[in-house]
C-alpha positions as CSV (number, residue, x, y, z in Angstrom):
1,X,14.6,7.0,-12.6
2,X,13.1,9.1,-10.2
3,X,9.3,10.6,-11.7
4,X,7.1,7.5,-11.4
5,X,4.4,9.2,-12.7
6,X,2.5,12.0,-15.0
7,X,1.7,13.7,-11.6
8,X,3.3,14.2,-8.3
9,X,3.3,10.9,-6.6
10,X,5.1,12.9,-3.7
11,X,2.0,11.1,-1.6
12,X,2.0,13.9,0.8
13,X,-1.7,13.4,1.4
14,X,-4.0,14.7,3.9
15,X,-5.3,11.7,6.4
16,X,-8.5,10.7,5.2
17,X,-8.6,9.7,9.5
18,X,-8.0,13.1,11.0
19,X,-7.7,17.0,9.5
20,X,-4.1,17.1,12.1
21,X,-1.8,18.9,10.6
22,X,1.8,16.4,10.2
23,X,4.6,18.1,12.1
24,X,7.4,19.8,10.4
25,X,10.9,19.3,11.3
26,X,12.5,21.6,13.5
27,X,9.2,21.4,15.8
28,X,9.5,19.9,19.1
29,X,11.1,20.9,22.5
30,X,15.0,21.6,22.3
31,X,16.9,19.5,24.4
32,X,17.9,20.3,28.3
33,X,21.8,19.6,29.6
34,X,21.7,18.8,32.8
35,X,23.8,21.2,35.1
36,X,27.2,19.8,36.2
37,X,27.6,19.5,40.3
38,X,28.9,22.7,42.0
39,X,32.4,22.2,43.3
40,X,33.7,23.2,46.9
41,X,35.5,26.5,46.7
42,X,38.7,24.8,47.9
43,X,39.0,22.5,44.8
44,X,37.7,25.2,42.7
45,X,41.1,26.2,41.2
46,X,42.9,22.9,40.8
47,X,39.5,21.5,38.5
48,X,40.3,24.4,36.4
49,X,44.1,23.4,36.2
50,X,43.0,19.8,35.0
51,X,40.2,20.9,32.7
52,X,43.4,23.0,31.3
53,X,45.4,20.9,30.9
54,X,43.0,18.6,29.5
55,X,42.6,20.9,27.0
56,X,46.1,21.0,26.0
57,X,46.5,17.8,26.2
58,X,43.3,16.1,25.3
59,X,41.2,18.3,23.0
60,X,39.1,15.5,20.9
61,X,38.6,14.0,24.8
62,X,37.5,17.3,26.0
63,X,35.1,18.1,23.4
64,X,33.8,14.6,23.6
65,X,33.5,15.2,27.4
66,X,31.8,18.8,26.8
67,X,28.7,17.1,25.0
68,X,28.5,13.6,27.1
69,X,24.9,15.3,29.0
70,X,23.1,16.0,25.2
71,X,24.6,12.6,23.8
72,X,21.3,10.9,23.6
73,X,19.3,13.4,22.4
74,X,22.1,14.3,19.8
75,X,21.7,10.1,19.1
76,X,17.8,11.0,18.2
77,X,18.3,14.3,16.4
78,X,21.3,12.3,14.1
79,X,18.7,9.9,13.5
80,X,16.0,11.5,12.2
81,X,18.4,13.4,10.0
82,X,19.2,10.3,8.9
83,X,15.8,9.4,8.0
84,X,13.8,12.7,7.0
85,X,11.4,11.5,8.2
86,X,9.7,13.2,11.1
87,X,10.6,15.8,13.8
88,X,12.7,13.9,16.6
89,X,9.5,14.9,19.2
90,X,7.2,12.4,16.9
91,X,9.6,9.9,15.9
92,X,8.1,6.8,17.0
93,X,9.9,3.8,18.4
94,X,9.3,0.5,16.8
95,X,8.4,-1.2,20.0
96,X,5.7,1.8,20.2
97,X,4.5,1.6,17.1
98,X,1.3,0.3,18.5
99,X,0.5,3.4,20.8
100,X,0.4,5.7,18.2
101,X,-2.8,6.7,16.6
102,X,-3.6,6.3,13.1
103,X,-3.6,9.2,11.8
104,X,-0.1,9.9,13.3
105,X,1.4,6.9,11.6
106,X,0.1,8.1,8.4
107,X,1.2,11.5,8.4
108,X,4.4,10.5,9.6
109,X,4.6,7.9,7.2
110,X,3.7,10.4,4.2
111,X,6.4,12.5,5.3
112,X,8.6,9.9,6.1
113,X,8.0,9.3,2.0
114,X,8.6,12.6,1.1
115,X,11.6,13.0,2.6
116,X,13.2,9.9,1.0
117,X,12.8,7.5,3.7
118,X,11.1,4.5,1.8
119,X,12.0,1.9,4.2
120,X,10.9,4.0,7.6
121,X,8.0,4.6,5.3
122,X,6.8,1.0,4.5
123,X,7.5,0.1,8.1
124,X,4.8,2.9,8.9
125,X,1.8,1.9,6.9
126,X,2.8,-1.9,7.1
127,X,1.8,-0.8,10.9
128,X,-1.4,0.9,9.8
129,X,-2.2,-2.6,7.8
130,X,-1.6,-4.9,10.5
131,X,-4.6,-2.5,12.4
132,X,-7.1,-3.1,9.7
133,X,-6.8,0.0,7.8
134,X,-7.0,-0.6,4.3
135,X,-7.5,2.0,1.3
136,X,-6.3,2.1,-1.9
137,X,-4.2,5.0,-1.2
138,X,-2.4,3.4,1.5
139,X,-1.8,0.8,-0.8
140,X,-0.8,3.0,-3.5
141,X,1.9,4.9,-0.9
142,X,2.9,1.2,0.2
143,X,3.4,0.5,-3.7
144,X,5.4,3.5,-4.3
145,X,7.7,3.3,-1.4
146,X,8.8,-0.4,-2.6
147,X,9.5,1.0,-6.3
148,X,11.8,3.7,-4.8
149,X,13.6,0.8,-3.3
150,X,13.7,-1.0,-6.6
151,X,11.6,-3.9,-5.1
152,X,9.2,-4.2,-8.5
153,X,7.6,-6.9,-7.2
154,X,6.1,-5.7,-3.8
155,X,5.3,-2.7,-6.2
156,X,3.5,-4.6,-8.5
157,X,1.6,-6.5,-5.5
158,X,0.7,-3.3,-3.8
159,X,-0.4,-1.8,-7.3
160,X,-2.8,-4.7,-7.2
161,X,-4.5,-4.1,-4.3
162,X,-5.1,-0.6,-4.6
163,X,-6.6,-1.1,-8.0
164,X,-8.8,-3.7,-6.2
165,X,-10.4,-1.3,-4.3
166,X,-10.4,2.0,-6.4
167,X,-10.3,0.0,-10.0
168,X,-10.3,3.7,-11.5
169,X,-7.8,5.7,-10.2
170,X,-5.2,6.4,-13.3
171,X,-2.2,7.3,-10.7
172,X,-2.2,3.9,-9.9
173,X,-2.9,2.5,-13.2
174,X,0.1,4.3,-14.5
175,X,2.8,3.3,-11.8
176,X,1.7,0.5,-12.3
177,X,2.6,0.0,-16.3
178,X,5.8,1.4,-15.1
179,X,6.6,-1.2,-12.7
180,X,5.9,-3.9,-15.2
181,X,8.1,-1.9,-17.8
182,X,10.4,-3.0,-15.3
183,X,10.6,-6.7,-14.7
184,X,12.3,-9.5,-16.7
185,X,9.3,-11.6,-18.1
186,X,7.3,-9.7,-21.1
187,X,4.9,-12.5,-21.4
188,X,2.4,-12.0,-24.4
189,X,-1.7,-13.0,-23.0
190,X,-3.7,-15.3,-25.0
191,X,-6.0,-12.9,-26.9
192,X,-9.9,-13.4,-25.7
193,X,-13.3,-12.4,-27.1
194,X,-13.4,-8.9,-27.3
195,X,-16.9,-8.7,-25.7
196,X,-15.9,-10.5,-22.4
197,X,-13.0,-8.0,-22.4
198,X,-15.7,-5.1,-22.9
199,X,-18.1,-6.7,-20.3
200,X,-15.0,-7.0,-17.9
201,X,-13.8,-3.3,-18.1
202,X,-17.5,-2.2,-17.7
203,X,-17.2,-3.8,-14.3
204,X,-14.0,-2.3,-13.4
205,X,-15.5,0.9,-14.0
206,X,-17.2,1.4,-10.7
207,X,-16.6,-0.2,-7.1
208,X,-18.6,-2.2,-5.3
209,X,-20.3,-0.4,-3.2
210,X,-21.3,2.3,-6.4
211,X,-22.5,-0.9,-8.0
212,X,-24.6,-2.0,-5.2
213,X,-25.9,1.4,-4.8
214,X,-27.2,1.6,-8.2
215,X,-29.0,-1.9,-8.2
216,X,-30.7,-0.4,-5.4
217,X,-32.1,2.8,-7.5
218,X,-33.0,0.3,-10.3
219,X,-35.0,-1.6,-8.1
220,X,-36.9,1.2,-6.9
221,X,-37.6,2.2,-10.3
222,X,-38.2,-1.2,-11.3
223,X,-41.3,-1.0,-8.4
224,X,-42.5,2.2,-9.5
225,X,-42.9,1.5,-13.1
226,X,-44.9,-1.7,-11.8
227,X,-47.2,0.4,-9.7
228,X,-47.4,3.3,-12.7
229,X,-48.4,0.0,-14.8
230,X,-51.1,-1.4,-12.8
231,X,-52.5,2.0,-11.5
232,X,-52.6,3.8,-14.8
233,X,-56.0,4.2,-16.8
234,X,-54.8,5.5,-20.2
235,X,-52.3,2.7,-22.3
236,X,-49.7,4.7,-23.2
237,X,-48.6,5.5,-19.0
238,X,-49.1,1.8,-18.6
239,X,-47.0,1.2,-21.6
240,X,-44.2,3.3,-20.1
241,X,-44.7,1.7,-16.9
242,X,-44.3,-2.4,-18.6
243,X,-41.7,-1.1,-20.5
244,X,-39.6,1.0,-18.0
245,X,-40.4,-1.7,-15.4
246,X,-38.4,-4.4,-17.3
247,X,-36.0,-2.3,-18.8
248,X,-35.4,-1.1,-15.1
249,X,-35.2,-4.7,-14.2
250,X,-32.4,-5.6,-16.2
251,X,-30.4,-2.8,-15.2
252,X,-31.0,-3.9,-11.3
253,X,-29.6,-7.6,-12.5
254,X,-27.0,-6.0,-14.1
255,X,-25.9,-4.1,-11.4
256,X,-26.3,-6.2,-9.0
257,X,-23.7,-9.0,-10.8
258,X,-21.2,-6.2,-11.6
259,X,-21.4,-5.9,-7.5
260,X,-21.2,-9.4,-7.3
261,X,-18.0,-9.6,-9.4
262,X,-16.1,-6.7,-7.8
263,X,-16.8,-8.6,-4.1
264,X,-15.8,-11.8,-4.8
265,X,-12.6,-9.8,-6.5
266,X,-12.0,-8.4,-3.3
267,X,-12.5,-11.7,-1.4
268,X,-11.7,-14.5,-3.3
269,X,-9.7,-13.4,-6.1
270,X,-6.8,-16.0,-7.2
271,X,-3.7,-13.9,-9.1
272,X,-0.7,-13.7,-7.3
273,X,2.6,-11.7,-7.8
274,X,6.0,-13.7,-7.9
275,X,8.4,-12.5,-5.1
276,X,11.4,-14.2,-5.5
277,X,14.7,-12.6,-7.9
278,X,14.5,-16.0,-9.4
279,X,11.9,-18.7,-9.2
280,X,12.0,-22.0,-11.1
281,X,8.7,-23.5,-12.5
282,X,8.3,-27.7,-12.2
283,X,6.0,-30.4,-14.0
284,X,5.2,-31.7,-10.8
285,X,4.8,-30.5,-7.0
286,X,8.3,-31.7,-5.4
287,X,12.0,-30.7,-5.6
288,X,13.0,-33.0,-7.8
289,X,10.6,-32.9,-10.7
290,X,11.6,-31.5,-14.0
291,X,12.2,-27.4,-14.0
292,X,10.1,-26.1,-17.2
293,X,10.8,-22.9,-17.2
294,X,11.6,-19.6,-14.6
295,X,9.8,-16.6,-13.7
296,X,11.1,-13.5,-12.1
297,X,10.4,-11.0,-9.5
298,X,7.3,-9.2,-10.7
299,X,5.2,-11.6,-12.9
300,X,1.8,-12.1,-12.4
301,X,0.2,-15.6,-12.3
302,X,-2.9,-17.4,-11.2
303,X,-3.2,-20.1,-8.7
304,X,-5.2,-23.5,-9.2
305,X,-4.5,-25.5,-6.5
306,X,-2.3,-26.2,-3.6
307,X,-0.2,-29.2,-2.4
308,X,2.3,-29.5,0.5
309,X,3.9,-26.3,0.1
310,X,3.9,-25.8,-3.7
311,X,1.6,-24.4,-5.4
312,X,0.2,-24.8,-9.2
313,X,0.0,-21.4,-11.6
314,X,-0.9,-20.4,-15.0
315,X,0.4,-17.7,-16.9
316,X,-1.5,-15.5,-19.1
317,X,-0.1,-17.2,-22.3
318,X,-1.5,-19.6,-21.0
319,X,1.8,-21.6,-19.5
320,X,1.1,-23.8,-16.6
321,X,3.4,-25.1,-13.5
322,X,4.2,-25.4,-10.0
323,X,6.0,-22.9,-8.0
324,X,6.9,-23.4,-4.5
325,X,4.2,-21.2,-2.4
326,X,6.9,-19.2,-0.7
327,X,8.1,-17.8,-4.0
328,X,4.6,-16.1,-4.5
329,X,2.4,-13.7,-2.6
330,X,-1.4,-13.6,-3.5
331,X,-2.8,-10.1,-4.2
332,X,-6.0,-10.9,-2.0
333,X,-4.6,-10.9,1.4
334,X,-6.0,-13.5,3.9
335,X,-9.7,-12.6,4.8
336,X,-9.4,-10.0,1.5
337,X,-8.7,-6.3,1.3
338,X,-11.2,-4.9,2.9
């Protein structure tokens, strides 16, 4: 299956860190051949009898011996055919990762994408990750690159995170419903109130920072509508000012827990994505306890506690168990996403 989406998820985008162009292939100085020593005039004719005879004799030899000066740099070119993923005069060595800017990782790891080199491409913004740089579109090209490689359930994990921090963006949403079209377990969630779903979506409307921002305005208007109330001399502007002052109010609490919520999403949040092909589920934190049933690469679970090495998960159903911790990977990466 090769169209992961209702639009081009080709994720050739612009970097959000610098307008510089990414470098198309073909760029990039040609490679020199170094001249070969000048002979003496006196052994000037017999090296042309040899290199005949060579020829004769030898031809795959000669021809290997005619390119030995350009066989690094044909090494380099070979490779980045290989990859398709940037112009050999910006391919990056690994040890060197760290010297190149950010921006150039990006746009080499975009293109890198889009030329079918998944694995050059997680490398790439793995790199930009282990800087600091998080986005939800870095996640979202970090999620797509594992699906092209049929990995579902770093997919699913890097789905996660880039809903985390842009909660709205349908791209995401939709790869991500493809990805878990994919995996073994179709587990069925306990059905909840239909109010705290309502209440939950409403928060997962807007990010943090759009939620802190509006408990802000409220506030302002909730101080206004007190001053309109206690300044006013006729009762119908200090109505509207008691009135829109408390109304005001409640909208600022709101707010100001939706924000709430959406951080401590970001920070603390407890759902983690199964990594393993196969992964047993125990009664009891140790090898030898009773298995109660397996999960796959993929599912989604929720962690409760942790003890030597395993850890303890419930499934949406409802379902609980311990799973060694290595088989997992928590969607909230170690001091969060941010």
């Amino acid at each position: 299956m090769t169209v992961m989406n209702k639009k081009d998820i080709s994720c050739m985008l612009h970097s959000r860190v610098s307008g510089r162009p990414a470098a198309t292939p073909g760029e990039g100085p040609q490679p020199s051949v170094l001249p070969l020593p000048a002979a003496d005039r006196k052994n000037k004719s017999v090296l042309r009898l040899l290199a005949a005879v060579m020829l004769l004799v030898l031809p795959t030899a000669a021809q290997a011996a005619a390119v030995s000066g350009t066989s690094g740099a044909d090494t380099v070119a070979q490779a980045a055919t290989d990859t398709g993923a940037v112009p050999v005069a910006t391919l990056p060595a690994v040890a060197s990762l760290d010297d190149i800017p950010a921006d150039t990782l990006w746009t080499q790891a975009n293109a890198a994408y889009s030329n079918g080199s998944y694995r050059q491409a997680v490398e790439l913004y793995d790199a930009l990750l282990a800087r600091g740089v998080h986005s939800g579109k870095l996640y979202y090209n970090l999620g797509n690159s594992w699906f092209k490689q049929g990995r579902m359930g770093k997919a699913i994990l890097n789905y996660n995170r880039a809903l985390l921090l842009d909660p709205t963006d349908e791209d995401t949403q939709y790869n991500l419903a493809m990805a878990n079209a994919r995996i073994v377990d179709k587990i069925d969630a306990v059905p909840e109130f239909f109010l705290k779903t309502w209440l939950r979506d409403l928060g997962l409307t807007l990010g943090t920072d759009t939620w802190a921002v509006l408990g802000l305005i409220f506030l302002g208007a909730t101080f206004a509508a007190v001053i309109l109330w206690l300044l006013s001399n006729t009762l119908a502007l200090r109505k509207s000012g008691f009135y829109g002052g408390l109304a005001s109010l409640a909208l600022c609490l709101a707010c100001t827990f939706y924000a709430h919520f959406q951080r401590t999403r970001l920070l603390h949040g407890n759902e983690a994505v199964v990594m393993n092909l196969v992964a047993p589920v125990k009664s009891s934190p140790g090898a030898g306890s009773k298995d109660i049933f397996v999960l796959h690469e993929g599912t989604k679970v929720r962690m409760l506690e942790q003890l030597g090495g395993w850890t303890e998960i419930v499934l949406s159903d409802g379902n609980k168990g311990w799973i060694t911790s290595n088989a997992i990977e928590a969607i909230v990466r170690n001091g969060g996403t941010e």
